[in-house]
C-alpha positions in Angstrom: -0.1 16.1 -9.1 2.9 16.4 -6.7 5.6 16.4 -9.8 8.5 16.2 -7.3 7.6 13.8 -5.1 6.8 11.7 -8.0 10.0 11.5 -9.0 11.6 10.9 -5.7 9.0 7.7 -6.4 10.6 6.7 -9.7 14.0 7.4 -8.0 13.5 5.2 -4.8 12.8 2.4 -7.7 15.3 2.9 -9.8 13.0 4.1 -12.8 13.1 6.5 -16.0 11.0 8.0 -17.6 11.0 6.2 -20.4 10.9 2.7 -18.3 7.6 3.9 -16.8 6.5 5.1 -19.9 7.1 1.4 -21.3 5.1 -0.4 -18.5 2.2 2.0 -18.6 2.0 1.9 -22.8 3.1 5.7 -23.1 4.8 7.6 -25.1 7.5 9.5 -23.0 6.4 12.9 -24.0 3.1 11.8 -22.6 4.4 10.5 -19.0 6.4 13.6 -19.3 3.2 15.9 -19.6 1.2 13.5 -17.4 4.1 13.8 -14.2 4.2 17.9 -14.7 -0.2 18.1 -15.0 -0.2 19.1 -18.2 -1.8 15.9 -19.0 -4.1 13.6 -16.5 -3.5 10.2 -15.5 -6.4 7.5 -15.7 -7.6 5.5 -13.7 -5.5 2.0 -15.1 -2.6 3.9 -14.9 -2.7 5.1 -11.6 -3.6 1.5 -10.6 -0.4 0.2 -12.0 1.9 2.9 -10.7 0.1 2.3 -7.4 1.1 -1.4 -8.2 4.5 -0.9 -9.4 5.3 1.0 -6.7 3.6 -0.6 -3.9 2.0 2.9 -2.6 -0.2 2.9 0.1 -3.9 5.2 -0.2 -1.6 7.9 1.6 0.8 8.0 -0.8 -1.6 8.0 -3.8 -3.3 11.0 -2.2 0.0 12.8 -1.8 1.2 12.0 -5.3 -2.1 12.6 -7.1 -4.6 14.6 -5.4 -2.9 16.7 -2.3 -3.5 20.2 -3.4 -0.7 22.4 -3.1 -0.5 26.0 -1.7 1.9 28.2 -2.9 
């Protein structure tokens, strides 16, 4: 999970946390834990963010699967 390039995401769109967390039928604390990897996201809910956000299979892979190096 690419935390800050996530939120650049919900930025770009204008959302919260708690307004994602309201379309995706979270809790915040759980969007909150899912967006840092504490937590995964499933498969419907990466489907509607991909929705929501109208991201491309590049930008899916970026946001949830790029590994990063540190």
């Amino acid at each position: 999970m690419n935390e800050t390039e996530f939120k650049v995401v919900m930025l770009r769109h204008g959302d919260t946390n708690a307004m994602l967390a309201e379309y995706l039928g979270l809790a915040t604390k759980t969007l909150v834990l899912k967006i840092k990897g504490v937590l995964c996201f499933n498969q419907r809910e990466i489907g509607m963010i991909k929705e929501r956000y109208k991201l491309s299979p590049e930008e899916l892979d970026m946001l949830f699967f790029a590994t990063q190096v540190s």
